[in-house]
N, C-alpha and C positions, 0 to 999 in steps of 0.2 A: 748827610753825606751821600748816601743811596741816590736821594735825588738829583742832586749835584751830578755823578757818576753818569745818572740816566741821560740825563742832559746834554752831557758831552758824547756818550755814548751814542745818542739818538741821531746828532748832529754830525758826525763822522760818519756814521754808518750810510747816511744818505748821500754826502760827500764819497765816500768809497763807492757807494753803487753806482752813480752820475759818472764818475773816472774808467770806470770796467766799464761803463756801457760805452764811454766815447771813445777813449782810445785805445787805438791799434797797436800790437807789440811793437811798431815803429814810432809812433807817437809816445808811450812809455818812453823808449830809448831818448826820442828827441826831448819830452818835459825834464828826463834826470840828468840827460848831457844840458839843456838850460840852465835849471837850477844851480850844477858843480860850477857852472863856468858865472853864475851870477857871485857864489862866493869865493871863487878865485880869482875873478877881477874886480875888484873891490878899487884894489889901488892900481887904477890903468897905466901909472907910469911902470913901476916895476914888471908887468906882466900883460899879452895881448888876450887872455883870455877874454875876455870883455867882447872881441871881437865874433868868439865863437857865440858869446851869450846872443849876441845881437842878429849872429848869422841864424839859430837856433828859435828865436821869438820870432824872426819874420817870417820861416816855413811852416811854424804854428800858427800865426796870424793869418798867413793865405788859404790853410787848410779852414781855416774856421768861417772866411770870408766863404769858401765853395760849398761850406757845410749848409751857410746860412740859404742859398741860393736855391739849396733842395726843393721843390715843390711840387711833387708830381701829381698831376689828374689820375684819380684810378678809382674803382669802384670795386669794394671785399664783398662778400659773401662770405660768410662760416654756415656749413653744414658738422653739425654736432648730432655724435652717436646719443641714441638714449642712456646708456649706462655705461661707464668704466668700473676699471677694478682697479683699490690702492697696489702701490707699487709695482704694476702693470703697464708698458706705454700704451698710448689714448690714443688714436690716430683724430686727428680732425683735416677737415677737407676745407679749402679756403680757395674759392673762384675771383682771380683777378682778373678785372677789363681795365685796358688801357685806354681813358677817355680823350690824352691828349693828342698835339698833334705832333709831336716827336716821339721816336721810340726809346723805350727806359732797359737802360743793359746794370747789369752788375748788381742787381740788388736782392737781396737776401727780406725773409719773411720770416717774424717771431710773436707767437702772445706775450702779448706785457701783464704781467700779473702784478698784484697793488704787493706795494714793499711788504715783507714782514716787522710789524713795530710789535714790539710786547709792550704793555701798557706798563704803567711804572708800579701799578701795585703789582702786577705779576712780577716786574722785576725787585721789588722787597723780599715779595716772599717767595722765589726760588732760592735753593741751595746751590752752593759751589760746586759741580761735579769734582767727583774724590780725582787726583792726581793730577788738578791742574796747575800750571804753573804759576810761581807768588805771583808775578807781574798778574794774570789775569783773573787771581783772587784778585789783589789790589782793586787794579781797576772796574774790577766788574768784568771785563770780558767774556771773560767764559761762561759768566751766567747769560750774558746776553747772547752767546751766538746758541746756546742748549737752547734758548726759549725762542729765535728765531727759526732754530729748524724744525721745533714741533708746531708754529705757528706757519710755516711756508708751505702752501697748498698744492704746489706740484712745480716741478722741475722742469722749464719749456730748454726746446730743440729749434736752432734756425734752420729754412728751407731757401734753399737759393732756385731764383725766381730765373724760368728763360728769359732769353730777350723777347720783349714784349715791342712790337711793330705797331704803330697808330690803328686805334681800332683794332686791335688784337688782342686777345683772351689767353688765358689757361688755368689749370687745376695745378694745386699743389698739397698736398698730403702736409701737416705739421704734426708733431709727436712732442706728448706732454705725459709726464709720469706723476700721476698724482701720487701725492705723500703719506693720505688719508683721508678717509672715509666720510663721507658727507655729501653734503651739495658745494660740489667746485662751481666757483661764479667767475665767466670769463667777461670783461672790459672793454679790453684794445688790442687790435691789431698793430702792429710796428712796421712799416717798410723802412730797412736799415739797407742805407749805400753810402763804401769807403770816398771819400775823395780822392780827386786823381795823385795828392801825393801819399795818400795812402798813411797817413797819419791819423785823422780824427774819423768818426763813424757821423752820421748826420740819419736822424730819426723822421719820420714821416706818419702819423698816428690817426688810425681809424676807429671810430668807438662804433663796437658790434657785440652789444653786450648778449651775452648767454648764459647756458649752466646747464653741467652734466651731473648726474646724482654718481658719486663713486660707490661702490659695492664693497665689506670690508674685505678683506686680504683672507684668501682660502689655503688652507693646505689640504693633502692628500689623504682624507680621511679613509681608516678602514673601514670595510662592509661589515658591520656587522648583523650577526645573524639573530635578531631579536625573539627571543622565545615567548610566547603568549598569544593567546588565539582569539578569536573573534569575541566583543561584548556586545551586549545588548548596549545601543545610545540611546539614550533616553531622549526624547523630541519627535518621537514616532514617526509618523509616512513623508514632513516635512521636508525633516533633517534626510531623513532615508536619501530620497528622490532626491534630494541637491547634490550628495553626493554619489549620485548614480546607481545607487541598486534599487530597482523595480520592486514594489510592495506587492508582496502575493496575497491574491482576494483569499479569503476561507468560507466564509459562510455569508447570509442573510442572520440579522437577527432583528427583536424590536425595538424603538428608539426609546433609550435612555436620558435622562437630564442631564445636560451636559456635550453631547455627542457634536460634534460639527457639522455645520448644515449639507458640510460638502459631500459628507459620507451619505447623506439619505437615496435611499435607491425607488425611485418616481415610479418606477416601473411597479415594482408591486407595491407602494402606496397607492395608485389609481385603480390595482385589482383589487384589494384588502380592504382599502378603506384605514389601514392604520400606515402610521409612520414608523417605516422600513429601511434600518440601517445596513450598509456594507463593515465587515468583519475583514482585519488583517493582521497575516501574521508579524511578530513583531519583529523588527530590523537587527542583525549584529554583521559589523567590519571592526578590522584594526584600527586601533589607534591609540598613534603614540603619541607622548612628550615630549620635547626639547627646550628645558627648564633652563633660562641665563640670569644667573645671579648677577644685580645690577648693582647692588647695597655696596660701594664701596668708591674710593676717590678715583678720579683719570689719573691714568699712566698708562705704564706700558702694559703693566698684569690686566687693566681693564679693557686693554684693545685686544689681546690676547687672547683672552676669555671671548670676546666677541668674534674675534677669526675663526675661534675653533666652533661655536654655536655656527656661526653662517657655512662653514666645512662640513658638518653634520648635515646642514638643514639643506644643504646639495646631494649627501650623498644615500641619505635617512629613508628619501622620501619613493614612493613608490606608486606605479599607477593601482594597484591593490588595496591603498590602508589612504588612511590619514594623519597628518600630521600637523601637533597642534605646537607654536611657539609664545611660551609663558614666559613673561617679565612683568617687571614692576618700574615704570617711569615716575608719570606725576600722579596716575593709576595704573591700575591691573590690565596688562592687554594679553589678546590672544590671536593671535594671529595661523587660523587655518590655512593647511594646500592640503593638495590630493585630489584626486580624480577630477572631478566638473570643478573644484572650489579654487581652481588654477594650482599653476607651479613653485617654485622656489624661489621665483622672482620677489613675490608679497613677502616672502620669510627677507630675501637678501635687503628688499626697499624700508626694512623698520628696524632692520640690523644698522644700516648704514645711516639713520636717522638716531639712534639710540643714544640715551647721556646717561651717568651715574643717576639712580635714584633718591630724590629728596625723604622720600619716606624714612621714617628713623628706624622701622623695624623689620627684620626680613621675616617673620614674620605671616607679614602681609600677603608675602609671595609661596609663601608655604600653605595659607591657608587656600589661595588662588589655588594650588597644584591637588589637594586632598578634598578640596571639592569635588574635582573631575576625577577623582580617584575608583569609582564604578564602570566608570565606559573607558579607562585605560585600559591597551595591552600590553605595554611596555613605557617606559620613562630611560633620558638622558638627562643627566644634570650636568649644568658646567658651573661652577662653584669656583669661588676667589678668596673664601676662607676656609676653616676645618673645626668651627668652634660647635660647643652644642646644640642652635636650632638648626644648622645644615645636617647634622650628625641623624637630632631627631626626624626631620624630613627625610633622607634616606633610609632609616631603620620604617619608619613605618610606611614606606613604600614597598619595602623589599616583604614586612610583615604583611602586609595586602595582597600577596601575591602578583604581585608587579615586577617583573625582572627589569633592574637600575643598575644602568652605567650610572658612575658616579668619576668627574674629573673637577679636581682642583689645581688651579691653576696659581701659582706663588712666583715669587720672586726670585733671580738668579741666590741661591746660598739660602733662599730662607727657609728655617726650620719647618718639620712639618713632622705630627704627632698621630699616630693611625690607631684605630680603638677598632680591636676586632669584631666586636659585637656587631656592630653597622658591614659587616661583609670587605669585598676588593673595596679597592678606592685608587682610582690611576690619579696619577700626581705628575704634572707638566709643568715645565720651567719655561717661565718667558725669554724669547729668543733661542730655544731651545724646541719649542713647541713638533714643527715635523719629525724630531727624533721619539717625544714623547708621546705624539698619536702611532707613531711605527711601531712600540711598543706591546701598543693596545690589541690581546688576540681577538680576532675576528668570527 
């Protein structure tokens, strides 16, 4: 039955897009005045309707004849930013040249983005959103327009084009609101112009394919004031120097087994005779954590969880400290910024890349964070459950002398059970998120 459902659903749905794309609130008017008057003249003795059907089908048929004729010479250019951010408009910049030899008046400029389909195993296994209506239980509907709009990649804007003179140019600005996070992949460009009776829309399509990486969706994180001081990082002059603090010489001493070649000081080996190492003292800076718990299915708790991580990892970082972002994908990544090691940029590009983890234990990601647990200064977790290995991961951070923010991020209503031993724990409701970082003292 499901598939059956799908079937027809699928089949409508592209039929309903083709109808919104072609006609004009005039052209609506004119196909329902058709239609009425196809089944009110049925029986053309008793009734002239028939007349009006027939008057109705030929200013359809001449709009579609001017539609077909469309043909315009032009040449697109898309100039695309390197990054947007979801639910932010995107500006993109689209250079037309008019190659023909007439000028082109009236015509509007839109991205065509590829339809939303949900595939039909997605459409089995979605649930009904609660209080929908029977008809759209029945039919399916309402499962399919919930899985159309978390599938639909951004929301395009038309840009109406000046007149364009033979051999004549111009720049137009289009505006796209991406819906979510990822790599948006653009296709085609659309030149859309009404015919003269202003009924049906007539498409004209230039394939200029691209793609912008979108950033996840930030809210207005507070400053927080991270308590913890400098550690020694282990990696010595290295690690030091990449991230900008100069290693201070201390001494001459003599060379050990082991020492790197780079450290020998030539100078007094050629006076000595023996092999004569350089002495430094050893490296401590901040640095924190910003721990996203991945171990759990997509929705909305799991985009949420990722807005608030990428909102930290903007507002966390500092030209002072470093900061390191731990997850768990298909492995353990870490993704450093701070000083020389770049900005928040790297943190947003693996955020906005990021999927539910296959891994079956969190675990994984706990052992990742208690490794680094000697060169922390501070830790931020953003957590999606509150069961006990997130509970023990916080308690033995906070036991290490590591000052931890801890936020769990649930469901609109859903329960949540707090054990004092593990210290505060902030608690953020999806679609609620800006009130519950507002919360958060600083």
């Amino acid at each position: 039955m499901d598939r059956l459902r799908y079937l027809l659903l699928l089949r409508g749905a592209g039929l309903s897009r083709r109808l919104r794309q072609r006609l004009t609130p005039a052209g609506w008017l004119a196909s329902s005045g058709m239609l009425a008057a196809a089944a009110l003249g049925l029986d053309t003795n008793t009734t002239m309707a028939y007349q009006a059907f027939t008057f109705a089908l030929a200013l359809i048929f001449s709009a579609w004849l001017a539609a077909l004729c469309f043909r315009p010479r032009l040449r697109l250019r898309r100039i695309l930013p390197r990054f947007g951010t979801a639910g932010q408009p995107l500006p993109v910049c689209v250079r037309v040249e008019n190659l023909g030899r007439g000028a082109q008046r009236g015509l509007t400029l839109r991205e065509e983005l590829p339809e939303p389909r949900p595939s039909c195993e997605e459409f089995r296994r979605a649930e009904t959103p609660a209080g929908a209506h029977w008809l759209g239980r029945l039919s399916g509907l309402s499962r399919w327009r919930g899985l159309s709009k978390q599938i639909q990649a951004a929301r395009p804007e038309e840009a109406a084009l000046p007149d364009l003179p033979p051999a004549g140019d111009c720049s137009v600005t289009l505006r796209l609101t991406p819906s979510k996070r990822g790599m948006l992949r653009l296709e085609n460009l659309a030149v859309v112009r009404t015919d003269p009776l202003g009924l049906l829309r007539s498409f004209w399509r230039h394939r200029e394919a691209g793609s912008v990486l979108i950033l996840p969706k930030r809210y207005p994180a507070p400053s927080l004031a991270l308590a913890g001081g400098r550690r020694y990082q282990q990696g010595g002059v290295a690690l030091s120097s990449s991230v900008g603090e100069s290693p201070e010489f201390v001494s001459l001493r003599d060379y050990r087994p082991g020492d790197p070649p780079r450290r020998i000081h030539w100078k007094s080996q050629a006076r000595t005779g023996r092999l004569i190492v350089k002495e430094y003292q050893e490296e401590y800076f901040v640095r924190h954590a910003l721990v996203l718990d991945t171990f759990a299915a997509p929705g909305p708790v799991f985009e949420e969880a990722v807005s608030v991580a990428a909102s930290f990892a903007c507002s966390v970082l500092t030209q002072e400290s470093l900061l390191d972002l731990l997850l768990v994908a298909d492995e353990v990544y870490c993704v450093t910024a701070g000083r020389s090691l770049g900005g928040e940029e790297r943190m947003l590009e693996a955020l906005a890349a990021v999927g539910p983890s296959p891994q079956p234990s969190f675990s994984v990601l706990a052992e990742a964070v208690l490794r680094r647990l000697d060169g922390l200064s501070a830790a931020i977790c953003v957590l999606q459950a509150w069961d006990e290995p997130r509970r023990s991961l916080v308690r033995r951070l906070r036991a290490g002398g590591i000052p931890t923010v801890a936020m769990v991020v649930k469901e609109p209503g859903g329960a949540f059970q707090p054990e004092a031993s593990c210290g505060p724990v902030h608690v953020l409701e999806a679609g609620r998120i800006a009130e519950g970082l507002a919360g958060i003292d600083a």
